[in-house]
C-alpha positions as CSV (number, residue, x, y, z in Angstrom):
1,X,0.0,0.0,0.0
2,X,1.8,3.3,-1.1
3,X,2.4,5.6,1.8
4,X,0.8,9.0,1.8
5,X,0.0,12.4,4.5
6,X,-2.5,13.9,2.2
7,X,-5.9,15.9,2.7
8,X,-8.9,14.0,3.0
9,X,-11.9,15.7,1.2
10,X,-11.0,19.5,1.8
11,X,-13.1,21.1,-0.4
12,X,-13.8,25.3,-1.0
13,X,-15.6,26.8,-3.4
14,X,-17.1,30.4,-4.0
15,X,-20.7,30.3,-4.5
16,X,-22.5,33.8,-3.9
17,X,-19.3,35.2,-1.8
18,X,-19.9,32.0,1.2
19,X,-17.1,29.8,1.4
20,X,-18.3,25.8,1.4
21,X,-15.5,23.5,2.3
22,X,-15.3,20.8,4.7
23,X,-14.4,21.3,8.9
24,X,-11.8,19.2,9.1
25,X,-8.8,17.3,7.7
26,X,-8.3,13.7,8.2
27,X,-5.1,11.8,8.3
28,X,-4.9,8.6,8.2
29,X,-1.8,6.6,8.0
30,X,-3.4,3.7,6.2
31,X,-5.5,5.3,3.3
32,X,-4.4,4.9,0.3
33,X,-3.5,6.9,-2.3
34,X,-3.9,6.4,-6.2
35,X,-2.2,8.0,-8.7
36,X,-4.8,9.3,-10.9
37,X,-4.4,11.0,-15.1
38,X,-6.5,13.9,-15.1
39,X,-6.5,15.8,-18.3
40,X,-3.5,14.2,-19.2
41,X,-1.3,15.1,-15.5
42,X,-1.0,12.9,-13.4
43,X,-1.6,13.4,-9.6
44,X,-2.2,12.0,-6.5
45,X,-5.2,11.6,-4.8
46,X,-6.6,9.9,-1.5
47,X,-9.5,7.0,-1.9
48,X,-11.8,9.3,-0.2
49,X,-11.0,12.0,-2.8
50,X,-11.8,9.9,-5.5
51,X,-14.9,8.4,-4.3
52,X,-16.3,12.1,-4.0
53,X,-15.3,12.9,-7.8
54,X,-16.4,9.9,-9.1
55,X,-19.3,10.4,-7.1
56,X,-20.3,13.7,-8.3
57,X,-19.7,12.7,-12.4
58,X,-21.5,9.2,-11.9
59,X,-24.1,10.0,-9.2
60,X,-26.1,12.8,-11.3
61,X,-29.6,10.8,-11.6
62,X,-29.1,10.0,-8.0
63,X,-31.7,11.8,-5.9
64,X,-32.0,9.4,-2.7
65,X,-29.1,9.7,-0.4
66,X,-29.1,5.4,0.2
67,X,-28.1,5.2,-4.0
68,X,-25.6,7.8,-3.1
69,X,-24.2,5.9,-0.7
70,X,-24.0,2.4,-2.5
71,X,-22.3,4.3,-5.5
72,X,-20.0,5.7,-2.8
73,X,-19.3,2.6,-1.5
74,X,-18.7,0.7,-4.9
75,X,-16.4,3.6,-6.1
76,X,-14.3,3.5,-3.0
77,X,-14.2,-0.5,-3.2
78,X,-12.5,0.3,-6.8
79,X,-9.9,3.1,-5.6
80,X,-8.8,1.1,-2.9
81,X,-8.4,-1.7,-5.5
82,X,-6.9,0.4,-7.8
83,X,-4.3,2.0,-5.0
84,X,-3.2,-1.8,-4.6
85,X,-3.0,-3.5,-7.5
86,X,-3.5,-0.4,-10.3
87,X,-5.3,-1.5,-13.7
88,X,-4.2,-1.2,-17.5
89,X,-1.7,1.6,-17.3
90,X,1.8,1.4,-16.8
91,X,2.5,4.8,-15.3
92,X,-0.5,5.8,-13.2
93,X,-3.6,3.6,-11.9
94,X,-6.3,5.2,-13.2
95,X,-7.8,8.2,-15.7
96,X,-10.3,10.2,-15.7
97,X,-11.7,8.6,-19.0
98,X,-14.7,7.0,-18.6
99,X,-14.7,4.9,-21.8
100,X,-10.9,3.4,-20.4
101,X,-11.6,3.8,-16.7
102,X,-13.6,6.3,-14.4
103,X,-15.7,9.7,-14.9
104,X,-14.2,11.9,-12.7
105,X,-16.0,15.0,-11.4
106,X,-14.4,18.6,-10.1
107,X,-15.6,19.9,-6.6
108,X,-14.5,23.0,-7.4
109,X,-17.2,23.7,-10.8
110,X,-19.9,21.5,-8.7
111,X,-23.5,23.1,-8.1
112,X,-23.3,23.8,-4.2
113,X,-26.3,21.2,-3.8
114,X,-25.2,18.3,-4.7
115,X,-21.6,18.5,-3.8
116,X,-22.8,19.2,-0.3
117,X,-25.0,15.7,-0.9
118,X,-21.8,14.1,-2.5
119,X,-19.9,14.8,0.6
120,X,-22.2,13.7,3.3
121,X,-22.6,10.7,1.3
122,X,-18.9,10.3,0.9
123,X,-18.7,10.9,4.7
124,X,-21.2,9.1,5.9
125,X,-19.9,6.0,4.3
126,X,-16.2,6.5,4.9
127,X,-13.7,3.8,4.9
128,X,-16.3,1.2,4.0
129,X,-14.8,-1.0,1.5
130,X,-16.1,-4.1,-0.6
131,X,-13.8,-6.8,-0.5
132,X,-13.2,-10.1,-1.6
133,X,-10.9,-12.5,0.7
134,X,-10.0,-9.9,2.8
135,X,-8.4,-7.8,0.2
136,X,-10.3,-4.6,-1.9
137,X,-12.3,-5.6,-4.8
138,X,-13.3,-4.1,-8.1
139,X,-16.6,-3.6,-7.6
140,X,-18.0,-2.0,-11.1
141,X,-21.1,-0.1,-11.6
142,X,-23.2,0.8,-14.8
143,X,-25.7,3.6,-15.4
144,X,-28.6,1.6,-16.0
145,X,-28.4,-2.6,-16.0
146,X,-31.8,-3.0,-18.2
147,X,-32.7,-6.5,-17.3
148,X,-30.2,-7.1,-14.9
149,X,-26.0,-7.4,-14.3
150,X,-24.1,-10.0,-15.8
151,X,-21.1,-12.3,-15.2
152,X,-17.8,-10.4,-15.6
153,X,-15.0,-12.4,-17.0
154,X,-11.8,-10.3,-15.6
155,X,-13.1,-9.9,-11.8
156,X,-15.1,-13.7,-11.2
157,X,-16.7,-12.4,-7.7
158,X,-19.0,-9.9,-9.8
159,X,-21.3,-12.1,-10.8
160,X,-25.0,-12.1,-12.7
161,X,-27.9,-10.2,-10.5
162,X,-31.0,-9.9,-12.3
163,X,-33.6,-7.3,-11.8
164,X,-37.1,-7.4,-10.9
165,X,-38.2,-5.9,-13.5
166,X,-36.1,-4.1,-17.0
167,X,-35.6,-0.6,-16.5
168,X,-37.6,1.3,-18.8
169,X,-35.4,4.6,-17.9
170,X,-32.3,4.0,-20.6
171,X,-33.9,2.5,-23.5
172,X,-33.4,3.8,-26.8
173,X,-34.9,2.8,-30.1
174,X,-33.2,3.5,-34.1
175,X,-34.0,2.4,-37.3
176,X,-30.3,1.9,-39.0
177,X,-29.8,0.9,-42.8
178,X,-29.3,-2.6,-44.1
179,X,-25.3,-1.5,-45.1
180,X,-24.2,-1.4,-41.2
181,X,-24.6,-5.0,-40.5
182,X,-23.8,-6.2,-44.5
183,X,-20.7,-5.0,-44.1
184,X,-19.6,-6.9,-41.2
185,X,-21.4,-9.8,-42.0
186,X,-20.0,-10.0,-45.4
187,X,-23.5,-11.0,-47.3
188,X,-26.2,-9.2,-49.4
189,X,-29.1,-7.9,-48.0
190,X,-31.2,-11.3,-48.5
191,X,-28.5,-13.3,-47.0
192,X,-28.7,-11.4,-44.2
193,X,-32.2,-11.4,-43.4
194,X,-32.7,-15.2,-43.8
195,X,-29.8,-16.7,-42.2
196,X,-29.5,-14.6,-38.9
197,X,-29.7,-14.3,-35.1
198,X,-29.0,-13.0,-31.9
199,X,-27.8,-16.0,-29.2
200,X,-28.2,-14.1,-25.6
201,X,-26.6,-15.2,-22.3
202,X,-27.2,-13.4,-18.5
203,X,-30.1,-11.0,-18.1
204,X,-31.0,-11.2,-22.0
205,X,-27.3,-9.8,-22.9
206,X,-26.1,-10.4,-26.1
207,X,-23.0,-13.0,-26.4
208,X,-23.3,-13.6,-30.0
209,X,-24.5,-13.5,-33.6
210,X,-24.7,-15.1,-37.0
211,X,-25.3,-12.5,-39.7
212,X,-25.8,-14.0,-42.7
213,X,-24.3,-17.2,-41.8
214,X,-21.1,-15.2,-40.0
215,X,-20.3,-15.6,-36.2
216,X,-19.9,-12.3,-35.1
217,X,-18.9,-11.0,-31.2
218,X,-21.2,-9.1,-29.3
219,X,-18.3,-6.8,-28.5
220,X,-17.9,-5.9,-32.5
221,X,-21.9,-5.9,-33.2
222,X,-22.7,-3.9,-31.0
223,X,-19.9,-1.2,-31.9
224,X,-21.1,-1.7,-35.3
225,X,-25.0,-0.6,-34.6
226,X,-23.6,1.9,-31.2
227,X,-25.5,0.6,-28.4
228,X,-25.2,2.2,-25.1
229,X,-25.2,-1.7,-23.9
230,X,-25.3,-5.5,-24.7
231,X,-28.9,-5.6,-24.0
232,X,-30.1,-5.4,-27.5
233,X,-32.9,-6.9,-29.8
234,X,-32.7,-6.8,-34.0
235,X,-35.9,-7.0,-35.9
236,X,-35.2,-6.7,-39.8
237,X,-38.0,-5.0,-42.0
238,X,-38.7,-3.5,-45.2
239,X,-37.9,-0.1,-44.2
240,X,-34.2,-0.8,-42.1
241,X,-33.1,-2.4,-39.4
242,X,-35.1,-1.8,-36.3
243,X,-33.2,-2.0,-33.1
244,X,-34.1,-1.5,-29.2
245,X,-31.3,-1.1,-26.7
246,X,-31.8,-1.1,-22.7
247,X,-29.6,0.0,-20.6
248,X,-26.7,2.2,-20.5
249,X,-22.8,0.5,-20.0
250,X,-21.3,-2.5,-20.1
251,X,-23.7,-4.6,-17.2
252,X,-21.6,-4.9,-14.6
253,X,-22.3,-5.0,-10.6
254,X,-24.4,-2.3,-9.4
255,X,-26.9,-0.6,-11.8
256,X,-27.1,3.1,-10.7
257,X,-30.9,3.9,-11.9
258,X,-31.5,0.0,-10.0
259,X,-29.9,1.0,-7.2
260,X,-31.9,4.5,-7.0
261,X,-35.1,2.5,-7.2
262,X,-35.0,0.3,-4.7
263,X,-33.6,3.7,-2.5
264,X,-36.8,4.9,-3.4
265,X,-38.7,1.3,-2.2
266,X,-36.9,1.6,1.6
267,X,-33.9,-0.3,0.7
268,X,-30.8,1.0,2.7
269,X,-27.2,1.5,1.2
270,X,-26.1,-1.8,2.6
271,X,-29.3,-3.8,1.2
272,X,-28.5,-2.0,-2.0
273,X,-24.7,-3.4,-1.7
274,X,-25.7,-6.7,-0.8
275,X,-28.2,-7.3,-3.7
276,X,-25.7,-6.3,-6.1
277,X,-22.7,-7.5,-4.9
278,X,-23.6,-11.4,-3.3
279,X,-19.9,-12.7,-3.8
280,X,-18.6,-9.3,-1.6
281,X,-18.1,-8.3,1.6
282,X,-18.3,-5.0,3.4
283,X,-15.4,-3.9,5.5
284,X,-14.9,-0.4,7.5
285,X,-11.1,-0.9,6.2
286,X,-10.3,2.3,8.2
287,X,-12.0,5.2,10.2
288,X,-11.6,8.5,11.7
């Protein structure tokens, strides 16, 4: 664990002449510290820093403070991760963008609001950690799951959680031209229609398909037809080719707009935790 005698979540900002900030710093020997690419520098922040700013770029259809917490939770669990073990890049941990890693958010440009609710979330859940045989796990999160999470190859103790019922609020519908899929299938347009088909795994994800007779990843598919997801359905007609996508990101762990529903239903940040994460465990790794 890297050593570090940083500040922990001291944040001021100007809004209307009243400085906001918080009342104390926090040192703690044992928290770690990631080193983080922000715009292309790299710096060094605590985990509780970067809980906050991912946090405050992930948590923006959050209203309930329990789905603020989970999402705080889940974020921490992957920054203490991260501090240990870093990810994909050689000379930092992690960067700020969210198509290679995390969406991180600036206190200082944050609407008063919901940086205060950031914080108390971020506070109210600090040091809690998700881990998996006594160490930190990666404990990813999606905007919006559709039908549920799914099996993730890379981190095993993520595993498939399926919703009660497919979120309605990410779903987005297209009518796209029978040249996008010839070309990657290879075929002519009657080819195509006859011989095709969508073979789904978890939570009605796609895993594979034959266009025209062609096996073709999910991965590559759905790059090809730019779905927010890999919960997808095909329906070829006369005018195009019709397509309805739920969800928003890859399906991972804990769905944000699930997680805000069941908020809304009573659950509890830990509930919320536990029903997304089954193979995890949650730890106060260290405190005040």
């Amino acid at each position: 664990m890297k050593p570090w005698i940083i500040y922990f979540l001291c944040v001021t900002i100007m809004v209307t002449g009243v400085s906001f900030g918080m009342d104390k710093l926090v040192e703690q020997p044992d928290l770690p510290t990631i080193s983080v690419s922000v715009k292309g520098e790299i710096t060094q922040m605590t985990a509780e820093e970067f809980t906050l700013r991912v946090l405050l770029a992930e948590g923006t259809e959050l209203r309930h403070k329990e789905s603020k917490k989970a999402l705080a939770v889940a974020a921490r669990s992957c920054g203490t991760y991260l501090s240990l073990f870093g990810c994909k890049h050689d000379d930092f941990d992690v960067c700020d963008n969210g198509d290679c890693c995390f969406n991180l958010g600036d206190p200082t440009l944050a609407e008063r609001d919901y940086l205060e609710k950031c914080l108390i979330a971020t506070q109210e859940t600090l040091g809690l950690c998700l881990t998996f045989e006594n160490l930190p796990a990666m404990a990813l999160f999606s905007l919006c799951n559709g039908s549920g999470s799914i099996d993730c190859p890379e981190f095993s103790y993520i595993t498939a959680v399926k919703e009660e019922e497919t979120c309605q609020l990410h779903t987005k519908e297209s009518v796209l031209d029978f040249a996008v899929l010839q070309e990657i299938a290879g075929c002519e347009r009657d080819e195509l229609t006859q011989n095709s088909v969508l073979v789904y795994k978890d939570n009605n994800k796609c895993d594979f398909a034959i266009l025209g007779g062609k096996y073709i990843k999910a991965e590559e598919l759905s790059k090809a037809l730019s779905t927010d997801s890999g919960e997808f359905a095909l329906e070829f007609t006369d005018d195009g080719i019709h397509t309805l996508v739920y969800g928003v990101g890859k399906g991972f762990g804990l769905s944000i707009c699930g997680s805000e529903k069941k908020a809304e239903s009573g659950w509890d940040f830990k509930e919320i935790i536990e029903n997304y994460y089954p193979g995890l465990t949650l730890n106060k790794i260290y405190a005040n």
